[in-house]
C-alpha positions as CSV (number, residue, x, y, z in Angstrom):
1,X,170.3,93.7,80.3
2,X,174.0,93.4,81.0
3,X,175.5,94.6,84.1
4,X,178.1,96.9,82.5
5,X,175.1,99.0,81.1
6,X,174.9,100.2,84.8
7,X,178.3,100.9,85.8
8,X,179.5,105.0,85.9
9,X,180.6,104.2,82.2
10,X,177.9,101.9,80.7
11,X,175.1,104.0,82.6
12,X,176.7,107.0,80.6
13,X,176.6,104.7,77.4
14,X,173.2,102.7,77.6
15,X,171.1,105.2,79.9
16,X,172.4,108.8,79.8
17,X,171.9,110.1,76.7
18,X,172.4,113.1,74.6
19,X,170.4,116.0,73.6
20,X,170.2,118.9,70.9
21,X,168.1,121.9,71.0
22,X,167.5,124.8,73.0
23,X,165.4,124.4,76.2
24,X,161.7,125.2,75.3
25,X,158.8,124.2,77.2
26,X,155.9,121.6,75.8
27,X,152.6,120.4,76.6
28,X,149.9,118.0,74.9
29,X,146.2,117.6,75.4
30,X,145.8,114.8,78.7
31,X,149.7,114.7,79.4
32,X,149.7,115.7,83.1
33,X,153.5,117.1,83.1
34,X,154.6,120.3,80.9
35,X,158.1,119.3,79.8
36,X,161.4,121.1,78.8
37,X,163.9,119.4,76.5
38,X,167.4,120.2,77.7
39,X,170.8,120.9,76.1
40,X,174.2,122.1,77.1
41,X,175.0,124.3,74.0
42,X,177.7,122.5,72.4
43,X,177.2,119.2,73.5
44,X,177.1,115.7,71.5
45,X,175.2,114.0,74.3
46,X,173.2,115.4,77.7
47,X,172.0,113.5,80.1
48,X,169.4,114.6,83.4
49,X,170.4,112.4,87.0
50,X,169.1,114.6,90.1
51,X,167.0,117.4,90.3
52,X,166.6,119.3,94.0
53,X,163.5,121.0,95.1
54,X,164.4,124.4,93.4
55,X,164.1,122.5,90.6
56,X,167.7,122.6,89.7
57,X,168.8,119.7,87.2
58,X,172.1,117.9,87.3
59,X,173.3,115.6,84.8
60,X,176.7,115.4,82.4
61,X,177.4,115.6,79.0
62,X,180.0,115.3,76.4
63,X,181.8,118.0,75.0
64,X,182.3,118.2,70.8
65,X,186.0,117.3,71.7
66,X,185.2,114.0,73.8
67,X,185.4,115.7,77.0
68,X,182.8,114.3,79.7
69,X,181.8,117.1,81.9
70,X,179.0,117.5,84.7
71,X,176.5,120.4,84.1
72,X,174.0,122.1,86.6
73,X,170.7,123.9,84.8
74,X,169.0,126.6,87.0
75,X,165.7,126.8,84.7
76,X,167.5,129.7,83.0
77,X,171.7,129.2,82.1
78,X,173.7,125.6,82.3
79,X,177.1,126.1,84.3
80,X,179.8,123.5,83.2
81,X,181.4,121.4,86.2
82,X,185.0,120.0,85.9
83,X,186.7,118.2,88.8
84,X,190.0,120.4,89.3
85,X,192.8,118.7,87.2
86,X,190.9,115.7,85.6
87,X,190.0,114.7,82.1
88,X,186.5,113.7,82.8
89,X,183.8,114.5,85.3
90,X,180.1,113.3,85.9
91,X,177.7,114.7,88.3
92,X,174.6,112.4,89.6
93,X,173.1,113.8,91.9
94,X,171.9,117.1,94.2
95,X,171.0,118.4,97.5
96,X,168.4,120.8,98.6
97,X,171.5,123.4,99.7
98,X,172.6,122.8,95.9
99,X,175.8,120.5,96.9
100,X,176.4,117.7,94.2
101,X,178.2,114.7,94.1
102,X,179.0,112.8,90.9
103,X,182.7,110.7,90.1
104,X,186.0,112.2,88.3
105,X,189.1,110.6,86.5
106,X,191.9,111.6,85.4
107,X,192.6,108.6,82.8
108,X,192.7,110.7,79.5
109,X,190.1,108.5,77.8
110,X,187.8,107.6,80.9
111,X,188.4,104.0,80.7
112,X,190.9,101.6,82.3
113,X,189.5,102.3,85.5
114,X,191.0,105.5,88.1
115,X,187.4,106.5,88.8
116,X,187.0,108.5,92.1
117,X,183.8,110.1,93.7
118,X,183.6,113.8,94.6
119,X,181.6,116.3,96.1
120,X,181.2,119.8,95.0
121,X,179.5,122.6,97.1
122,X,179.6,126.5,96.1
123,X,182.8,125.6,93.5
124,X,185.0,123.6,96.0
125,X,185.6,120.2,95.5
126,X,186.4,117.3,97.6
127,X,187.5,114.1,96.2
128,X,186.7,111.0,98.4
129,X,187.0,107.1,97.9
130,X,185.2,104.1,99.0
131,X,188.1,102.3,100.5
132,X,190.6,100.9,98.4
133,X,188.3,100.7,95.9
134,X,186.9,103.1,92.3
135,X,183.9,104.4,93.4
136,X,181.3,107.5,92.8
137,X,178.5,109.2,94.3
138,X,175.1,108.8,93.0
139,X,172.7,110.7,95.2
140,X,173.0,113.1,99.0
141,X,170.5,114.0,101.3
142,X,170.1,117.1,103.3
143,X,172.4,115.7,106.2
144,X,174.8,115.2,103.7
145,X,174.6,111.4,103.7
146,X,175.5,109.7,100.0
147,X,175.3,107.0,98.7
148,X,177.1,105.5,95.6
149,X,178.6,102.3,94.1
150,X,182.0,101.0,94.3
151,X,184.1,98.3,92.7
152,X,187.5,96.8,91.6
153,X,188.0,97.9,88.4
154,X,185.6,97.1,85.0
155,X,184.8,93.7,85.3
156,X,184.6,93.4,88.5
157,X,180.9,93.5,90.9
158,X,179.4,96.6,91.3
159,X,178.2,97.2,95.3
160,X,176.3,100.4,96.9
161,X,177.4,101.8,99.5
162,X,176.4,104.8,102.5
163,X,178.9,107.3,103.2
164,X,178.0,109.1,106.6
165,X,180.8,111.1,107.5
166,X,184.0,108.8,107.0
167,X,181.9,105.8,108.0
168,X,181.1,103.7,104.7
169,X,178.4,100.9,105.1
170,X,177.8,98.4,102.0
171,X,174.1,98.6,100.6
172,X,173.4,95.2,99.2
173,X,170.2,93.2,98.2
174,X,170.7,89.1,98.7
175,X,171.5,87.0,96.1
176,X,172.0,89.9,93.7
177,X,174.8,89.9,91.5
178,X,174.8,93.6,91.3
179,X,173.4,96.7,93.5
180,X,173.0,100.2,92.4
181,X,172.1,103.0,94.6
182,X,170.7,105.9,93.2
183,X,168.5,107.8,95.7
184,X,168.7,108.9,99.4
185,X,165.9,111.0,101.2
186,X,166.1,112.8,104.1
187,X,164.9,110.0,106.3
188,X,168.0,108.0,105.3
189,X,166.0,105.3,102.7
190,X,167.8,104.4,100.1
191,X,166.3,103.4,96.4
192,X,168.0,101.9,92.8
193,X,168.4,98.6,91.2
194,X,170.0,95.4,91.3
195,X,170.7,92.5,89.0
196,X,169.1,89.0,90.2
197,X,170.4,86.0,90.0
198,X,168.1,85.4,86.9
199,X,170.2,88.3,85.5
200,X,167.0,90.3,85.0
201,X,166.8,94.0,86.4
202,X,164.5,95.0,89.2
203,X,163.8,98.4,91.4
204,X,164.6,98.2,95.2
205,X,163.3,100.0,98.3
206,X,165.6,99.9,102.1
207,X,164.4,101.3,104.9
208,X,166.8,100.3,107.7
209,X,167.5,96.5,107.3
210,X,163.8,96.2,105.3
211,X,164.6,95.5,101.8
212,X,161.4,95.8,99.8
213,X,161.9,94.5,96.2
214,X,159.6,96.4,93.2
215,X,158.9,95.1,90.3
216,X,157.1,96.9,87.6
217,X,153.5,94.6,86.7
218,X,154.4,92.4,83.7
219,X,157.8,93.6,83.5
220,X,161.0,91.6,82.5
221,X,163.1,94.4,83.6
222,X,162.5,97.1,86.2
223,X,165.0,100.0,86.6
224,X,164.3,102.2,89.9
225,X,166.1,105.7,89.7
226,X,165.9,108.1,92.9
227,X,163.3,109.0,95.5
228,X,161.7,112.2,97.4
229,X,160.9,112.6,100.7
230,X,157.3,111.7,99.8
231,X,159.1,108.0,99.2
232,X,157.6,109.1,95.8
233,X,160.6,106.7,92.8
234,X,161.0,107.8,89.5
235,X,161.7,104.4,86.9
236,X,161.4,102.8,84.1
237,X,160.3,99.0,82.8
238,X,160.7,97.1,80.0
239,X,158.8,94.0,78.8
240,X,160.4,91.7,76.7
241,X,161.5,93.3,73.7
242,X,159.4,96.4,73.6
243,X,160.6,99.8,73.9
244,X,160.9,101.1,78.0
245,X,158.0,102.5,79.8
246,X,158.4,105.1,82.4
247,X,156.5,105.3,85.5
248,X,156.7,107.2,89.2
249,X,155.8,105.1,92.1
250,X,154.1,106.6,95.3
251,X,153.5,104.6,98.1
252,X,151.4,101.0,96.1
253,X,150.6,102.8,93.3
254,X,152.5,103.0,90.1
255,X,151.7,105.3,86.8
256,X,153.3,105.1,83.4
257,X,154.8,108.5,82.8
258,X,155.3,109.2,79.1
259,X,157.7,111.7,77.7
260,X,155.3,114.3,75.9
261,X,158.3,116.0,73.6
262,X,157.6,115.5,69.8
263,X,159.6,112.5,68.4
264,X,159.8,111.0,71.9
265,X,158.9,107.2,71.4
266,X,160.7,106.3,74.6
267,X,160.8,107.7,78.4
268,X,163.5,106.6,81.1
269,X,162.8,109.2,84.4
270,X,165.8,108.8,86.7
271,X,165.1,111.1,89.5
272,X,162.1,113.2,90.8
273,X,161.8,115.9,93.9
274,X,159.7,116.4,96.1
275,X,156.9,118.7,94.3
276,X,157.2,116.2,91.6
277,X,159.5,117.4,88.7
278,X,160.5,114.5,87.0
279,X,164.1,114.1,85.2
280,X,165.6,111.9,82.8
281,X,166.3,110.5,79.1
282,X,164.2,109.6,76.3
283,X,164.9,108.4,72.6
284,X,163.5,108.5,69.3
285,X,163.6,112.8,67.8
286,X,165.4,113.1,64.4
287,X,167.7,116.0,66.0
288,X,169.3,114.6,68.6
289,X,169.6,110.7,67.5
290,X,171.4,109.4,70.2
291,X,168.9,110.5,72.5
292,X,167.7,113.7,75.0
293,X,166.8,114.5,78.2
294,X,164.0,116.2,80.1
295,X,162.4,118.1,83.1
296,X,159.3,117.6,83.7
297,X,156.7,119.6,85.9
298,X,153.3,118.6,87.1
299,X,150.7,120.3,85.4
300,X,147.9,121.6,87.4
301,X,145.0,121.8,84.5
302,X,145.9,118.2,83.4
303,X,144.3,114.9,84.6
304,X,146.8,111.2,84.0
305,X,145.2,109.1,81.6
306,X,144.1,106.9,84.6
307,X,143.4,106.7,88.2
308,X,141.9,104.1,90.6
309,X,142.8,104.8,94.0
310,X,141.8,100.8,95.5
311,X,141.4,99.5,98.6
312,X,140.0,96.3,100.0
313,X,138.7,95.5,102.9
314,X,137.2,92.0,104.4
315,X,134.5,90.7,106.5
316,X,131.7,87.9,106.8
317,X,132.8,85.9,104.4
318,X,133.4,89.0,101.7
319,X,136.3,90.5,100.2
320,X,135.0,94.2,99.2
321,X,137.1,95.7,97.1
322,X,137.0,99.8,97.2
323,X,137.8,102.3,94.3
324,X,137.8,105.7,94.5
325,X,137.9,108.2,91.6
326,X,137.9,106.1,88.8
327,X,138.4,106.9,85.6
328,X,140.5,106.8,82.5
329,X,141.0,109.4,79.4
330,X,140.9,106.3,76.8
331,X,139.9,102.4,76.4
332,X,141.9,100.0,78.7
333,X,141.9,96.4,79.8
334,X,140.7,96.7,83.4
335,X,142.2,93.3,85.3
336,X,142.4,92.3,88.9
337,X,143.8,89.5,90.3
338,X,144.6,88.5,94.1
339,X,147.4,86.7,95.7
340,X,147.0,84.6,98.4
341,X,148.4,81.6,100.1
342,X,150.7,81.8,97.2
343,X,148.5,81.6,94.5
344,X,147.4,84.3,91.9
345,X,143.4,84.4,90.7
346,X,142.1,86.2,88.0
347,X,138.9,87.8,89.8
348,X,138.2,89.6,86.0
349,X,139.8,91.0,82.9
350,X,137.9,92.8,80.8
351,X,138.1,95.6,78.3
352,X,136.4,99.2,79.2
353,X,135.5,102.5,77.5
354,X,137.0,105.6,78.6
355,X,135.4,106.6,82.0
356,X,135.0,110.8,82.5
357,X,134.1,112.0,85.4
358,X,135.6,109.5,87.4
359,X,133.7,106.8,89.2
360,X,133.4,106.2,93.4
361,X,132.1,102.0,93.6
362,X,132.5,99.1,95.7
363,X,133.0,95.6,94.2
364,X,132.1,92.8,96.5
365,X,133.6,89.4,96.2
366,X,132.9,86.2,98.0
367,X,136.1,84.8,99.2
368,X,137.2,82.6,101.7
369,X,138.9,83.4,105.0
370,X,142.8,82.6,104.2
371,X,144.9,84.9,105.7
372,X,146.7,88.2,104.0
373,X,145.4,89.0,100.6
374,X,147.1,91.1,98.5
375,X,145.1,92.4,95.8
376,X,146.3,93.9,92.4
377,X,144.4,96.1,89.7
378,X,146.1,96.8,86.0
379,X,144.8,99.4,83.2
380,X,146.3,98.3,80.3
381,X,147.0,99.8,77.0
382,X,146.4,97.7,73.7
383,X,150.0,97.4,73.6
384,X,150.2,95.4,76.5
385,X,151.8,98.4,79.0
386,X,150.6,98.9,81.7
387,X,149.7,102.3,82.4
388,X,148.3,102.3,86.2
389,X,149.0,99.4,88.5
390,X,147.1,99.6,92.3
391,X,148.1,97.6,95.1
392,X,146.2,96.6,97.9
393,X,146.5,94.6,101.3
394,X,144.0,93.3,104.0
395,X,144.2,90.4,106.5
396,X,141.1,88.0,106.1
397,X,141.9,86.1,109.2
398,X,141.8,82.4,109.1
């Protein structure tokens, strides 16, 4: 995926995409969110970027007359946000106090460059710059902390940065040929995406200097949007040519989320607070063909189509490997493999029926003593996406 799909205007182009339709709220047998389909009234194209624990949704959209503006949905009404004075505005992101931050210009058409980050709070704006560069804000915390991307015109590299106070602080991942920040939480870690040198997308994690990369399992590309305070990521992967998969990421486990609005063949969740609304985009309905967005809420009279909840531990010469509350709502391929002294092995891949009520078992495996083991179990769809992916760690000495 090209790098200009992930600048403020690409983004807007490749990943924030319209919707039509009034906001009404839907919900099919085994999904385990409701979801609301979003629209500004009006609008060509919507998009969904931040959503704050009141479950406020920010996003932007374009206006029947080209305009680009920002929007803010309270569950309820959709209030229109415009920079003072410019021709186009996006808002990204939102805070718990409601304060948003998002990028303005006043170039007539929105290209050519001029971009400038802002920051809105109770109707009054502030307009800020990473120095002597365009630049726009992405996502802020509760101590007011943002973070955004910056760079020298189209073209040019795109870099994250942190903004705290007037002190700005480059956020980059080594060797990448482009960084995107999209989420801050209140602890001050920082999640989004980079390009690698092998020009291939993939999700990122910093905590202080500790860069932990994530890549979705059997993924070619990996897009990691923003993050609670739960360290909870909202994403999306894509493998090869197939159509994206979304998924949320807590802690080592990931699960595909998939949106449940009719005509929805794809899912791209961007954001997610912390009682676990979802945002973001999704493609394929016959009334809004260049694409919609969404809210979704956790349901609580709803299961996932899987869970495994693993775990392994080690000892005399055994690596027991733990799962707890297994089960799945349809047929999957069930694999696990295990990495160590940098080598995979297949320990078994085989296909399984649905499993209701979920399952408590151990699975014991003879296995040499070799040092750290990481240990990796897939449910996979006939398709070939994967649907829940568990990680696992122990030290086996040696």
């Amino acid at each position: 995926m090209a790098a200009r799909n992930f600048t403020r205007r690409g983004l807007c182009a490749a990943l924030l995409v319209a919707f039509c339709g009034f906001a009404r709220p839907a919900a099919a047998q085994g999904s385990a969110y409701t979801f609301v389909k979003l629209q500004v009234p009006g609008s060509v194209y919507t998009d969904a970027t931040g959503v704050n624990n009141a479950g406020h949704v920010v996003g932007s959209y374009y206006a029947a007359d080209g305009v680009r503006r920002g929007y803010m949905f309270d569950g309820t009404t959709y209030t229109s946000v415009d920079f003072p004075g410019a021709s186009h505005t996006f808002l990204f992101g939102i805070a718990a106090s409601g304060r948003t931050v998002g990028s303005y210009t006043n170039v007539p058409n929105g290209g050519g460059g001029q971009w400038h980050s802002l920051i809105e709070d109770g109707g009054n704006f502030t307009g800020y710059d990473f120095p002597d560069h365009e630049s726009d804000g992405r996502a802020i915390n509760a101590s007011g902390q943002i973070v955004g991307i910056y760079d020298s015109g189209p073209g040019t590299t795109n870099i994250s940065y942190l903004k705290v106070g007037d002190t700005y602080t480059n956020v980059m991942i080594p060797a990448s040929l482009h960084t995107y920040a999209f989420g801050i939480n209140d602890a001050g870690k920082i999640s989004g995406s980079y390009v690698g040198a092998d020009n291939a997308l993939h999700g990122f994690l910093k905590t202080g200097a500790t860069v932990g990369i994530i890549n979705f399992p059997s993924a070619t590309q990996t897009f990691v949007g923003g993050l609670n305070n739960l360290d909870a990521m909202a994403g999306w992967s894509q493998r090869g040519a197939n159509a994206p998969v979304g998924f949320v990421r807590t802690g080592l486990r990931l699960r595909a989320f998939d949106v449940n609005l009719p005509g929805a063949t794809t899912g791209q969740p961007q954001a997610l607070n912390d009682v676990g609304q979802v945002v973001g985009n999704y493609n394929g309905t016959a009334d809004c063909p260049q694409g919609c967005a969404f809210l979704a809420t956790p349901r609580t009279d709803g299961l996932p189509s899987c869970d495994q909840a693993m775990s392994m531990q080690y000892g005399a010469g055994t690596l027991k490997m733990k799962f707890a509350g297994f089960g799945t709502s349809m047929p999957f391929t069930w694999t696990v493999v295990v990495y160590a002294l940098n080598t995979q092995v297949t320990l078994w891949s085989s296909p399984i029926a649905a499993i209701s009520p979920a399952l408590a078992f151990d699975v014991p495996v003879t296995f040499p003593s070799v040092g750290p083991v990481i240990g990796l179990s897939t449910l996979t769809r006939a398709s070939g996406d994967v649907i829940c992916a568990d990680f696992a760690t122990v030290n086996t000495g040696g």
